[in-house]
Backbone as JSON Lines, residues from 0, in Angstrom:
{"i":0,"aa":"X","n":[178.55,72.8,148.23],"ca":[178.7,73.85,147.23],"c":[179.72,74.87,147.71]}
{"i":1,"aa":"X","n":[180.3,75.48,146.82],"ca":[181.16,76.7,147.23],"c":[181.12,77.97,146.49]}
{"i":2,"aa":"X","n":[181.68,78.77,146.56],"ca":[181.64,80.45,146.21],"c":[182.91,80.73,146.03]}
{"i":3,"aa":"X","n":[183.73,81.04,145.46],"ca":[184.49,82.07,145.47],"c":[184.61,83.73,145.63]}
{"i":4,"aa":"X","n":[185.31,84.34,146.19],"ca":[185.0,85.27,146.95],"c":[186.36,86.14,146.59]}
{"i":5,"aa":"X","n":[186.92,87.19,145.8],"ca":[187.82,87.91,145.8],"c":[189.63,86.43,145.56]}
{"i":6,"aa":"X","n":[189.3,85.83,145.56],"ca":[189.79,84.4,145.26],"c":[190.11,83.71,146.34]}
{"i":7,"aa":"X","n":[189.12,83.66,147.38],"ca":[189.05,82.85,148.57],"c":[188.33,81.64,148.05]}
{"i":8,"aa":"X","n":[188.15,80.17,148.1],"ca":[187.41,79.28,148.38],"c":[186.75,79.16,149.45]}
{"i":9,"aa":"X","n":[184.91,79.74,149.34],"ca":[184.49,79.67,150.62],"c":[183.23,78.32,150.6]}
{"i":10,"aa":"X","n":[183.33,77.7,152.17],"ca":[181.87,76.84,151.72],"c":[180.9,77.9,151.96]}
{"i":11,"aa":"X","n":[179.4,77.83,151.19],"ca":[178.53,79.17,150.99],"c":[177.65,79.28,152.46]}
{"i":12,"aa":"X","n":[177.63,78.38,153.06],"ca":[176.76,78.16,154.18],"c":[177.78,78.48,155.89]}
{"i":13,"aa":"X","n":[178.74,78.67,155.51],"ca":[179.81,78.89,156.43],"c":[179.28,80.04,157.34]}
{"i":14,"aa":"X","n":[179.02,80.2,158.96],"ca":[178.73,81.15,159.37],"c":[179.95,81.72,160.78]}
{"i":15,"aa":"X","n":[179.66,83.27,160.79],"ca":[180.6,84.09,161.51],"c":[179.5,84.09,163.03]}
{"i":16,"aa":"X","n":[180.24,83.77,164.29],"ca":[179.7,83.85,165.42],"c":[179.44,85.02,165.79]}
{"i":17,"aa":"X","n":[178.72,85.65,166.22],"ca":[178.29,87.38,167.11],"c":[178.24,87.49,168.28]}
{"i":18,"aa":"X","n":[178.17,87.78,169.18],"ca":[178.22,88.53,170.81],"c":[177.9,89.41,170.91]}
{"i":19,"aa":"X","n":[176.8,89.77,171.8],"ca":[176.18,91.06,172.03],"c":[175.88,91.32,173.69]}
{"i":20,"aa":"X","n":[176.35,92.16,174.11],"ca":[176.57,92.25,175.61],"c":[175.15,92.92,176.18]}
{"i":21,"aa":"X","n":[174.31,92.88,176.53],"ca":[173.35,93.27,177.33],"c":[174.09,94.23,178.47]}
{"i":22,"aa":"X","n":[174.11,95.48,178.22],"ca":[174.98,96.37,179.3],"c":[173.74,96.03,180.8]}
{"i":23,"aa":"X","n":[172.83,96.43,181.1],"ca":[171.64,95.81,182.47],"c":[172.06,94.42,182.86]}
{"i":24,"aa":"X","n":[172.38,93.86,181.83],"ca":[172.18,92.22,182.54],"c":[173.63,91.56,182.21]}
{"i":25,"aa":"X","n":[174.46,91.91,182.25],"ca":[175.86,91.74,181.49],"c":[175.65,90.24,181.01]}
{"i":26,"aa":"X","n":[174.8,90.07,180.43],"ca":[174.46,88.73,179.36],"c":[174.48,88.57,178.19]}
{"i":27,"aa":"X","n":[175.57,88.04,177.7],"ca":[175.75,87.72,176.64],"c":[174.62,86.88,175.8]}
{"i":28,"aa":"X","n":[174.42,87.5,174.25],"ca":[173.66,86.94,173.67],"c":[174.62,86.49,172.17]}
{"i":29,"aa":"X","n":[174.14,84.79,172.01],"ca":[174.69,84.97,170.6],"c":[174.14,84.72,169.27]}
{"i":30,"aa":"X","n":[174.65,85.02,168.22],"ca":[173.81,85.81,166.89],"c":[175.05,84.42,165.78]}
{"i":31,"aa":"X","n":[174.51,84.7,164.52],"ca":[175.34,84.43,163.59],"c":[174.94,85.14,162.66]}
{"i":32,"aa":"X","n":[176.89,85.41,161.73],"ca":[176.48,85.68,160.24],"c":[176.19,84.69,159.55]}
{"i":33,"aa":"X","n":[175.72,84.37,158.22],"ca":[175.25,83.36,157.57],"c":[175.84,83.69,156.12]}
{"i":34,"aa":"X","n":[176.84,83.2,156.02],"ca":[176.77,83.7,154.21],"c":[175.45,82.82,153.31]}
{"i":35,"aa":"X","n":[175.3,84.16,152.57],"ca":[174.0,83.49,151.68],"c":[174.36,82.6,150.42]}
{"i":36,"aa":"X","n":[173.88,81.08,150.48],"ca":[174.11,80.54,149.12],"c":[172.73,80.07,148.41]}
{"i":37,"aa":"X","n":[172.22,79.76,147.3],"ca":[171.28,79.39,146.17],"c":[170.07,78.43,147.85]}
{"i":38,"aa":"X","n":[170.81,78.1,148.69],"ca":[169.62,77.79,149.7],"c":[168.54,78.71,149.94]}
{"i":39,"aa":"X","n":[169.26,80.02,149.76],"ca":[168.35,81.11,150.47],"c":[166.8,81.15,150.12]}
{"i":40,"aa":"X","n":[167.1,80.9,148.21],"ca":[165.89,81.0,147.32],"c":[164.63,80.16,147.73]}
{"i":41,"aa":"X","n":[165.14,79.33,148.55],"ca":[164.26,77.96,149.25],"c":[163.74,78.97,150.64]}
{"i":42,"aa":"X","n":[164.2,79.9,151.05],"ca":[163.36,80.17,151.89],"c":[162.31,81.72,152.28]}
{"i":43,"aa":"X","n":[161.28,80.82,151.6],"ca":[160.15,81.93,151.45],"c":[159.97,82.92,152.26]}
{"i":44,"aa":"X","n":[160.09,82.34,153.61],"ca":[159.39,83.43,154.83],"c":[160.37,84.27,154.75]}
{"i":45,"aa":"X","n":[162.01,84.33,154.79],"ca":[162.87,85.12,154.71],"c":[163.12,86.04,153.8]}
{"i":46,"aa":"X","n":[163.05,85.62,152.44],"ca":[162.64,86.49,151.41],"c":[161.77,87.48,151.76]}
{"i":47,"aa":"X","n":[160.97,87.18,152.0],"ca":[159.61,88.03,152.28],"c":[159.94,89.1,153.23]}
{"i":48,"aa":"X","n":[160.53,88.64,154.89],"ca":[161.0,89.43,155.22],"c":[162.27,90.69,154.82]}
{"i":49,"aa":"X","n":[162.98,90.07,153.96],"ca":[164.1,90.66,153.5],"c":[162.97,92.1,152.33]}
{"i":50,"aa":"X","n":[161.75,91.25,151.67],"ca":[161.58,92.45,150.97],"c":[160.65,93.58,151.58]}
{"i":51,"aa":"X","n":[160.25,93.18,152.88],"ca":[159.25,93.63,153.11],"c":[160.11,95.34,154.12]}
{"i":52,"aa":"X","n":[161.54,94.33,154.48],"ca":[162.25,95.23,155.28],"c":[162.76,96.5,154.19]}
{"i":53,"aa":"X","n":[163.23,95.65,153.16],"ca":[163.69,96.97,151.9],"c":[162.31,98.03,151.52]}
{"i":54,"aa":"X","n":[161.07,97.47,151.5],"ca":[160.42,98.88,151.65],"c":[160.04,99.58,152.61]}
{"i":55,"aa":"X","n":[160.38,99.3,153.67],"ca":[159.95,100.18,155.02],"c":[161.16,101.2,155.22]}
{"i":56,"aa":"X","n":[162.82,100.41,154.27],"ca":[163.72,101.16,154.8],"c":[163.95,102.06,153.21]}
{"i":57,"aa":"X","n":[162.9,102.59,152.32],"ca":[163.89,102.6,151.18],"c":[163.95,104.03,150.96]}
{"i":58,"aa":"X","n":[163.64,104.97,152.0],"ca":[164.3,106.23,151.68],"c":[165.49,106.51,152.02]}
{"i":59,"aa":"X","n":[166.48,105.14,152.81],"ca":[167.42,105.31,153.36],"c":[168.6,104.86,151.96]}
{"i":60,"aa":"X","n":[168.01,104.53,150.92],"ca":[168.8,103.75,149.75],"c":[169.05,105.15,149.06]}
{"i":61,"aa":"X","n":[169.68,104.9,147.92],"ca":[169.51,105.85,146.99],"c":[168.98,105.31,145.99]}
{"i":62,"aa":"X","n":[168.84,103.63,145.42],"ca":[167.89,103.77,144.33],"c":[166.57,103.21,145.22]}
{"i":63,"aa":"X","n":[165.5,104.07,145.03],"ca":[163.95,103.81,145.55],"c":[162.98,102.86,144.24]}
{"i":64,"aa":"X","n":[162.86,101.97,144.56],"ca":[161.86,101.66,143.56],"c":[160.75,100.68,144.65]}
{"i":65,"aa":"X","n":[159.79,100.28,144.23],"ca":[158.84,99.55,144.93],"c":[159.36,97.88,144.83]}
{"i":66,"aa":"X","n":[159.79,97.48,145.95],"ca":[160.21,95.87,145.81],"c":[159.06,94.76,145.69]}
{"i":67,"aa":"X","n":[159.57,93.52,145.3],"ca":[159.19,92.49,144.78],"c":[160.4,91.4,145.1]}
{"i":68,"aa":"X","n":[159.19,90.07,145.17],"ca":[159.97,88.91,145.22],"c":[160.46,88.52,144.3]}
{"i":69,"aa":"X","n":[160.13,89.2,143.21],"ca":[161.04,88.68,142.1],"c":[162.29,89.73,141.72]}
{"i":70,"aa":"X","n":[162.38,90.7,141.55],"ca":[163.87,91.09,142.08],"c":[164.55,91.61,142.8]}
{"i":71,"aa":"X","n":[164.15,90.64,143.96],"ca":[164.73,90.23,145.38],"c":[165.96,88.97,144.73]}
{"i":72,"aa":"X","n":[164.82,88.0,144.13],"ca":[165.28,86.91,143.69],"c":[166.53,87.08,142.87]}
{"i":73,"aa":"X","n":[165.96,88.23,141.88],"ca":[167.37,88.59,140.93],"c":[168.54,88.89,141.23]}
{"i":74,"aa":"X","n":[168.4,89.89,142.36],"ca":[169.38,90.06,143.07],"c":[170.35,89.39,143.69]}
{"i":75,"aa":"X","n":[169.68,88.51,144.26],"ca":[170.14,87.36,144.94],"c":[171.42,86.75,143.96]}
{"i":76,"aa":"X","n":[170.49,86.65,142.89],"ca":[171.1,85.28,141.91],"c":[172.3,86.02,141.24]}
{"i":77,"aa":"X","n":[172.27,87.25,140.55],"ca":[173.22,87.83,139.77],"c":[174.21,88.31,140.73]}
{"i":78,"aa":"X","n":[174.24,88.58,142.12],"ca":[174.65,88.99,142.95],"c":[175.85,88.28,144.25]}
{"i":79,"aa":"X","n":[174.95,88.81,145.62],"ca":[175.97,87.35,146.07],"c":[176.03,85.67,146.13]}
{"i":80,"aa":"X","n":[174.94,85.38,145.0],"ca":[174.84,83.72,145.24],"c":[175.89,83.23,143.62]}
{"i":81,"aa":"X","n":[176.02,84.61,142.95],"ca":[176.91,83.83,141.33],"c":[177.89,85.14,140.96]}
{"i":82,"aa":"X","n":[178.08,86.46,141.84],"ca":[178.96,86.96,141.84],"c":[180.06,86.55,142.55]}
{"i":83,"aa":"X","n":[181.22,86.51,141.68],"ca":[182.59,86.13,142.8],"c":[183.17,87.22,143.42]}
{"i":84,"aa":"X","n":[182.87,88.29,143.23],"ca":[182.9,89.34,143.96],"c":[182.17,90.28,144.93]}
{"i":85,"aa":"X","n":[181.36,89.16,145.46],"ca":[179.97,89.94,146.67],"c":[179.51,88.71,147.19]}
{"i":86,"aa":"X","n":[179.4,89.13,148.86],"ca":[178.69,88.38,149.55],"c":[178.0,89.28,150.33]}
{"i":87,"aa":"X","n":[176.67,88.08,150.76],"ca":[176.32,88.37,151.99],"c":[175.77,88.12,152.94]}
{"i":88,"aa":"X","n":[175.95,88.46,154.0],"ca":[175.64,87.88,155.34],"c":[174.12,87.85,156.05]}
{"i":89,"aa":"X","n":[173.25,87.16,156.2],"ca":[172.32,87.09,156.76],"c":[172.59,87.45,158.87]}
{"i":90,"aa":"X","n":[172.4,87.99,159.22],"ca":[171.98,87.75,160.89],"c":[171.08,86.75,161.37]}
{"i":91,"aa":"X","n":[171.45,86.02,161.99],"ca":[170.3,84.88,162.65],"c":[170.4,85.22,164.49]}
{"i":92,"aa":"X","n":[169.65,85.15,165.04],"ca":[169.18,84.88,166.06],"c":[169.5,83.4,166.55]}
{"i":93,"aa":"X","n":[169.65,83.3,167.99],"ca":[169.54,81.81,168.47],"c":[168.45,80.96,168.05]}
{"i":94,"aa":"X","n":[167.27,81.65,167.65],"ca":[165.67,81.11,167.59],"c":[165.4,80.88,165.9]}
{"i":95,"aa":"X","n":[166.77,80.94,165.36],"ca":[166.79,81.15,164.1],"c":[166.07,82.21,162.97]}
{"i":96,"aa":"X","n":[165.25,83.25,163.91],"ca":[165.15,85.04,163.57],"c":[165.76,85.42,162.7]}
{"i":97,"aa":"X","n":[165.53,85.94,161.62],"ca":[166.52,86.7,160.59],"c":[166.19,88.37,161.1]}
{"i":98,"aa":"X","n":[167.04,88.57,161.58],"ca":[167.81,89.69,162.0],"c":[167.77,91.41,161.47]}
{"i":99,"aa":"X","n":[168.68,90.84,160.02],"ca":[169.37,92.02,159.42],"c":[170.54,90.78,158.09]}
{"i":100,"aa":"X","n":[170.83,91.85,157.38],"ca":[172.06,91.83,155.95],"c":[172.76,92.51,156.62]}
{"i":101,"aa":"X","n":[174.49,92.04,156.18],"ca":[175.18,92.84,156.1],"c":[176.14,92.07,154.63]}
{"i":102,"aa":"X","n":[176.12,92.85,153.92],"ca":[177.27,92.5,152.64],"c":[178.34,93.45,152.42]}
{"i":103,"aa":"X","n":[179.35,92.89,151.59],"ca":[180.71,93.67,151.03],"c":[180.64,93.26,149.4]}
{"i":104,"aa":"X","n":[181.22,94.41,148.91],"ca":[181.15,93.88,147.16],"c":[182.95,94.56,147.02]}
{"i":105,"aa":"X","n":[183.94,93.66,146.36],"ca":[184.97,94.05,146.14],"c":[185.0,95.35,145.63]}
{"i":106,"aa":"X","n":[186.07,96.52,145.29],"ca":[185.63,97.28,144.4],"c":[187.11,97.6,143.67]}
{"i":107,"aa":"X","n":[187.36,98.44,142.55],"ca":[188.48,98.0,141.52],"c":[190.09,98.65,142.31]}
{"i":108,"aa":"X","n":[189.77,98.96,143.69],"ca":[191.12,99.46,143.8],"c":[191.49,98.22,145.23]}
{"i":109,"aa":"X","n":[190.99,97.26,145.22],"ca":[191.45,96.04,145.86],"c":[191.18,95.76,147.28]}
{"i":110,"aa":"X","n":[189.98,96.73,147.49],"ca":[189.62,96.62,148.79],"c":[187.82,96.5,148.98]}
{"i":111,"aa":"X","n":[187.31,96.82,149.97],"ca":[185.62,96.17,149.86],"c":[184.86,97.4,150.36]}
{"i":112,"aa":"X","n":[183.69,97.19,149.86],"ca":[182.47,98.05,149.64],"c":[181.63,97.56,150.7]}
{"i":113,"aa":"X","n":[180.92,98.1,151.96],"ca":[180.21,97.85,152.45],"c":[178.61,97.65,151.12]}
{"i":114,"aa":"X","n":[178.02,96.63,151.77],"ca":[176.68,96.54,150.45],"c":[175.76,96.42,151.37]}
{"i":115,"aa":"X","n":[174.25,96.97,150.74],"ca":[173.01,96.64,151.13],"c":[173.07,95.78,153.01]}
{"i":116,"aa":"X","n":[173.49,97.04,154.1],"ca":[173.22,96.78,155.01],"c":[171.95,97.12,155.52]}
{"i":117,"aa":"X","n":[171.09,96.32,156.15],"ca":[169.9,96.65,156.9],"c":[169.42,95.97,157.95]}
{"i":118,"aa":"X","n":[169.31,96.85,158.87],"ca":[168.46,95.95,160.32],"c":[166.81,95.3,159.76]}
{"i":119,"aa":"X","n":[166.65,94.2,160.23],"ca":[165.03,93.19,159.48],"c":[164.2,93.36,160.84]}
{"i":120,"aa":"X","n":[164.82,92.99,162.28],"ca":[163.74,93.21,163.12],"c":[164.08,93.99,164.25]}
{"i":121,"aa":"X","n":[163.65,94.56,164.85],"ca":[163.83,95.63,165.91],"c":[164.27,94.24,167.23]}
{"i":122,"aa":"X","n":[164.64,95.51,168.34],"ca":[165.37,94.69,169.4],"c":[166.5,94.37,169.08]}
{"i":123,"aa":"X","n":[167.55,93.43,170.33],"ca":[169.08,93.45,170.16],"c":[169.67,94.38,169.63]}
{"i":124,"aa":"X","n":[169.52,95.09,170.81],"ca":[170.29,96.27,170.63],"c":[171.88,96.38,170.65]}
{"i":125,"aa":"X","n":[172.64,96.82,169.42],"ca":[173.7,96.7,169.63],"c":[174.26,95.35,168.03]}
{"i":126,"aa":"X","n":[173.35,94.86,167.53],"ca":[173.46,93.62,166.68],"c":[173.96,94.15,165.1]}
{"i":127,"aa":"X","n":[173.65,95.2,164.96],"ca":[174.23,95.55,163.57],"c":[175.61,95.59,163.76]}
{"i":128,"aa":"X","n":[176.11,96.88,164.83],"ca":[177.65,96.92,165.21],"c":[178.42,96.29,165.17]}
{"i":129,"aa":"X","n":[177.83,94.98,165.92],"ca":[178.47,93.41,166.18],"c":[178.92,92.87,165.31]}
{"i":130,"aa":"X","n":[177.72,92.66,164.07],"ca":[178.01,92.25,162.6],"c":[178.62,92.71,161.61]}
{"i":131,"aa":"X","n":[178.95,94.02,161.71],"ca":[180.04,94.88,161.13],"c":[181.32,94.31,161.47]}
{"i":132,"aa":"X","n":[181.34,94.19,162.56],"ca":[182.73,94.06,163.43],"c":[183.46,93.29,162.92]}
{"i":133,"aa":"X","n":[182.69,91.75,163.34],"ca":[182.88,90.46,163.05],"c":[182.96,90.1,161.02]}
{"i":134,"aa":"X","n":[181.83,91.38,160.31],"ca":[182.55,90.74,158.9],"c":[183.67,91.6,158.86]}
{"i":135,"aa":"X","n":[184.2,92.78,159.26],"ca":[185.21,93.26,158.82],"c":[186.71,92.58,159.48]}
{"i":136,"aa":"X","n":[186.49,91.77,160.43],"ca":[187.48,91.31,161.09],"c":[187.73,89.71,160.11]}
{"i":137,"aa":"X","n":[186.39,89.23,159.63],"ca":[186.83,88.27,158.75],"c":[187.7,88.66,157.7]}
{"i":138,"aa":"X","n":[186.78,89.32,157.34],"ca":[187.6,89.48,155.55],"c":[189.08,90.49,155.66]}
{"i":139,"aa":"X","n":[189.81,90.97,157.01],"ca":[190.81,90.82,156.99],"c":[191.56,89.71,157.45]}
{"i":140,"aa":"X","n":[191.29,88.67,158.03],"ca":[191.89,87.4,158.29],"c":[192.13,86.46,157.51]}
{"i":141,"aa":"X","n":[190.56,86.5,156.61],"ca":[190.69,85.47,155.66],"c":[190.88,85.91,154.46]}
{"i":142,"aa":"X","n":[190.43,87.54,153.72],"ca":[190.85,88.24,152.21],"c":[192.02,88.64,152.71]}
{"i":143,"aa":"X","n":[192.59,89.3,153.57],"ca":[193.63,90.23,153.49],"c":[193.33,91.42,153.43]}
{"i":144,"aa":"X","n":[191.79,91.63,153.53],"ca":[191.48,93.35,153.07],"c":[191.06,93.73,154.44]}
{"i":145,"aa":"X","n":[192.24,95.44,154.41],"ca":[192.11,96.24,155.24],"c":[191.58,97.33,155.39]}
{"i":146,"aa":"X","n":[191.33,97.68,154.01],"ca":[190.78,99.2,154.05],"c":[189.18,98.54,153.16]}
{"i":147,"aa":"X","n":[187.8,99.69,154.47],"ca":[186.85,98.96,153.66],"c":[185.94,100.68,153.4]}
{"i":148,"aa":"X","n":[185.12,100.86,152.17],"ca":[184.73,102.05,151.88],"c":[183.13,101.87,152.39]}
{"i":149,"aa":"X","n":[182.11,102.65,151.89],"ca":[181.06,103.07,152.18],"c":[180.35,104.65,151.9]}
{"i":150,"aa":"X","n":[178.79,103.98,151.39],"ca":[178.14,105.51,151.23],"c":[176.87,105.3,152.17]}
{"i":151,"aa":"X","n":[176.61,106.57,152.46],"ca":[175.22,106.61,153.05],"c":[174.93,107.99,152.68]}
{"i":152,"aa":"X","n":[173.24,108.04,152.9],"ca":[172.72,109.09,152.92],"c":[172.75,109.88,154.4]}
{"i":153,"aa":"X","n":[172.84,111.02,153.94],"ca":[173.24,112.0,155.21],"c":[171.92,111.74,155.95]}
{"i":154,"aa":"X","n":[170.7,111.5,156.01],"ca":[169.73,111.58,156.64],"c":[169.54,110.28,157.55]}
{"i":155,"aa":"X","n":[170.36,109.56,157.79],"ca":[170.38,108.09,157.92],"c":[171.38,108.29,159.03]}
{"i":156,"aa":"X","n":[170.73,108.62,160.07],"ca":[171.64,109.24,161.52],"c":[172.04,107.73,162.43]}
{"i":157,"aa":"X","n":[171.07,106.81,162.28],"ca":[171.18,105.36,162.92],"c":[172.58,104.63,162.25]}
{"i":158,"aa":"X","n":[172.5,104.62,161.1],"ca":[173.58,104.25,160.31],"c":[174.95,104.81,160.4]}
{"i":159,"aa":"X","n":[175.02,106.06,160.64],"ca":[176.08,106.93,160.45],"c":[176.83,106.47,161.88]}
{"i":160,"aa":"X","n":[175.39,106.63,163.06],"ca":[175.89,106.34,164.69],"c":[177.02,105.08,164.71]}
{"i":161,"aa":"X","n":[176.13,104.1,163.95],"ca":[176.82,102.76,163.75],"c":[177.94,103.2,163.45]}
{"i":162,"aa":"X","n":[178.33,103.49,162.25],"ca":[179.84,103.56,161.22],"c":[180.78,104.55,162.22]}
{"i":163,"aa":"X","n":[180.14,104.93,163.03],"ca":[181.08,106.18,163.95],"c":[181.97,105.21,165.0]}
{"i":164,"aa":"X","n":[180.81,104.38,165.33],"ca":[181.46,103.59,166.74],"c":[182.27,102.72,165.83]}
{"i":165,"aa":"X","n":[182.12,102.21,165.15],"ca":[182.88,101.24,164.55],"c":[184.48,101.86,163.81]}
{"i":166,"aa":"X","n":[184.66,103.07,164.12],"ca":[185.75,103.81,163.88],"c":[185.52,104.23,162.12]}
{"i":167,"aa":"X","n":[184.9,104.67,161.56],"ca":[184.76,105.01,160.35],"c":[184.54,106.37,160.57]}
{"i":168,"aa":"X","n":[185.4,107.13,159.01],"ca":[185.88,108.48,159.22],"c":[185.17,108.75,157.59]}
{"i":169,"aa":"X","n":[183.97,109.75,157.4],"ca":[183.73,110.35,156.47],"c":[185.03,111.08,155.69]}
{"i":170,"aa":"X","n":[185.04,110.67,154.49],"ca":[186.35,111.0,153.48],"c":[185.52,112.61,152.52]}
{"i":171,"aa":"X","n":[184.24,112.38,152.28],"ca":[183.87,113.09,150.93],"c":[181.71,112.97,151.47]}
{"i":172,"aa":"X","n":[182.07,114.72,150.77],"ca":[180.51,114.95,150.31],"c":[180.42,115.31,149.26]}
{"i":173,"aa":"X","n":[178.91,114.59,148.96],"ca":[178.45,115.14,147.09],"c":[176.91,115.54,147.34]}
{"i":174,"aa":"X","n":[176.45,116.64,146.94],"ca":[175.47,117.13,146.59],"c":[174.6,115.91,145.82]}
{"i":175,"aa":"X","n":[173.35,116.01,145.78],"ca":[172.59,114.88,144.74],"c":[171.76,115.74,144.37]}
{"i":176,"aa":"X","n":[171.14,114.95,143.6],"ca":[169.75,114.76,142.73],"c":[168.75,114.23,142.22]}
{"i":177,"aa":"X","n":[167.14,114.02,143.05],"ca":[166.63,112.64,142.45],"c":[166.47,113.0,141.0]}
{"i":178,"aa":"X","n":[166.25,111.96,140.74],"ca":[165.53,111.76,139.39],"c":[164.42,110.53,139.48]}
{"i":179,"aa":"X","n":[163.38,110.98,138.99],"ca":[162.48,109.87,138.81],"c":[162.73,109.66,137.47]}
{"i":180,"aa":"X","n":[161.81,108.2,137.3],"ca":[161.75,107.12,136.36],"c":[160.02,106.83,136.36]}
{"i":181,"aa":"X","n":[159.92,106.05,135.6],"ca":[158.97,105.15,135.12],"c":[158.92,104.11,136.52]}
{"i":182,"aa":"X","n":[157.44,103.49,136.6],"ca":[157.55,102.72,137.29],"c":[157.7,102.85,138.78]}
{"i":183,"aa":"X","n":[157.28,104.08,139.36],"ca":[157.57,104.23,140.44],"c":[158.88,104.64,141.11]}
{"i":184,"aa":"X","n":[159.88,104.3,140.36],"ca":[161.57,104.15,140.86],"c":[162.02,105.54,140.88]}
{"i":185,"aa":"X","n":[162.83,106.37,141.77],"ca":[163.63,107.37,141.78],"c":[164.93,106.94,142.4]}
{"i":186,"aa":"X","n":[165.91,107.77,141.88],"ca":[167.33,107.59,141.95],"c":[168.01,109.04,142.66]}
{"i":187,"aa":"X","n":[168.6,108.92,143.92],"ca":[169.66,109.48,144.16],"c":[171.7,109.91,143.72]}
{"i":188,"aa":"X","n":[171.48,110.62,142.1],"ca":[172.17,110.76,141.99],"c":[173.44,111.6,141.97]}
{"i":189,"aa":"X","n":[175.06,111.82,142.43],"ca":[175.48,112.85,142.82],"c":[175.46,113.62,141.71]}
{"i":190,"aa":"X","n":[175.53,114.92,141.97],"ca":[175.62,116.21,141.04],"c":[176.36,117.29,141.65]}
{"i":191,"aa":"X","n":[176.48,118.45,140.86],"ca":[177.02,119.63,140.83],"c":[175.87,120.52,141.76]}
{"i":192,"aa":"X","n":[176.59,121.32,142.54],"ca":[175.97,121.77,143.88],"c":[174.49,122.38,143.07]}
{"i":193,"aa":"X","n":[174.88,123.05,141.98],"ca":[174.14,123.91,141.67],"c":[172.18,123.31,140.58]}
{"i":194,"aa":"X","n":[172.96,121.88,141.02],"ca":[171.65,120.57,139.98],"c":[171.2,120.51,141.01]}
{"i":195,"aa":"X","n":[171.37,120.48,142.15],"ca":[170.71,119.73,143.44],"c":[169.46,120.35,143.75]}
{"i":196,"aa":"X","n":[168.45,118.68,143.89],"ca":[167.26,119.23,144.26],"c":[166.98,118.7,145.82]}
{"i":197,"aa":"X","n":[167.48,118.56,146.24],"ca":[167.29,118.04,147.9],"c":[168.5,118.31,149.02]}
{"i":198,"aa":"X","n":[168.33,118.25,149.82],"ca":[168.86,118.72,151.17],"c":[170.24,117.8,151.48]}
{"i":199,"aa":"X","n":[169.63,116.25,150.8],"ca":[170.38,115.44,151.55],"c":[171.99,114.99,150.78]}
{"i":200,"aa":"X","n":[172.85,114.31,151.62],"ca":[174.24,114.22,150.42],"c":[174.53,112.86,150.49]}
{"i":201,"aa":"X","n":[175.63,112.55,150.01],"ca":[175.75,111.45,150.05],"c":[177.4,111.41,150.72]}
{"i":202,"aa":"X","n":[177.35,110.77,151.63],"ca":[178.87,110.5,152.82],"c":[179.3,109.24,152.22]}
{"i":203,"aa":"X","n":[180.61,110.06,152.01],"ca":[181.39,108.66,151.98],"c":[182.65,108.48,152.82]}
{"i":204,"aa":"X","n":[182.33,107.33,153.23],"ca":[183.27,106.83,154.55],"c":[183.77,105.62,154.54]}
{"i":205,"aa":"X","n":[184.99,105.76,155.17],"ca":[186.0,104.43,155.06],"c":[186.45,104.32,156.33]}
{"i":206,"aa":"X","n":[186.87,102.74,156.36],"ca":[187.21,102.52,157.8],"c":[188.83,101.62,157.31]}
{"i":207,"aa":"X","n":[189.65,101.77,157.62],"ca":[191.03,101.31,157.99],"c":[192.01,100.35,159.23]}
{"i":208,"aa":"X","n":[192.49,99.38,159.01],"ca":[193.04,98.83,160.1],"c":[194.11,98.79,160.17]}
């Protein structure tokens, strides 16, 4: 099977190698990215982990709603397994461990969107960085894209640490505002200083090569 990708022909199962240096034991450990294809849906235990990790991490999102395997699934499907414009990367472990996500979603001025990054299991220290590294070093080798953007919430100091070492330079702050919904779901959206009901902002940062 294949994917298209920003108009790359990719095979969907194709994975990016990782290295992670153990500074104590100067031992190398190695990891893979995994691009995700329609296999994924076949695997239950991972799903599970993937949703179980999105609610432990979801004040770090801006849309909060209570997850489910079923649109986990949706996501999946409308997303990076039948969007030609989004992938994403699973982390595996040597022991075959699912890790962490890291995805990119094109965006309209011809360059890529960091997407739905998250660490899945504690330990390997140093493994998100790695996986940053290694997709941003792909998708300039193989897209051509050099300049890649990103948002986070200001409260999300682990994340930010990451995007720092990895040479990423905050461009812009916006004030927000939740809003709840029905259903449990609230939304972090930006506003005018003077709408804002919370502390936190939203950073946006880009990294350049």
């Amino acid at each position: 099977m294949f994917a298209v990708f920003k108009g790359a022909s990719i095979v969907n199962t194709f994975s990016l190698p990782v290295f992670v240096s153990d500074t104590s034991s100067k031992i190398k450990s190695e990891f893979s990215c995994k691009a995700v294809g329609a296999w994924l849906l076949n695997k239950p235990n991972w799903l599970e982990q993937m949703m179980l990790a999105r609610e432990k991490s979801r004040e770090m999102y801006f849309s909060r709603f209570p997850p489910s395997l079923e649109s986990l699934r949706n996501y999946l499907i409308t997303g990076p397994i039948e969007n030609p414009n989004q992938i994403l990367f699973l982390i595996i472990n040597q022991s075959g461990g699912l890790c962490g996500h890291v995805g990119l979603k094109m965006n309209p001025h011809g360059g890529l969107d960091l997407d739905n990054v998250l660490r899945i299991s504690s330990g390997s220290p140093g493994i998100m960085e790695a996986s940053l590294s290694e997709v941003f070093i792909w998708a300039g080798e193989e897209l051509g894209v050099m300049e890649f953007t990103g948002q986070v919430i200001s409260s999300n100091t682990k994340a930010l640490d990451i995007y720092s070492k990895l040479g990423c330079t905050i461009i812009e702050r916006k004030n927000l505002r939740i809003g709840e919904f029905q259903g449990g779901i609230s939304q972090l959206m930006p506003c005018e200083k003077e709408l804002s009901n919370t502390a936190e902002e939203m950073l946006i940062f880009e990294k350049r090569f």
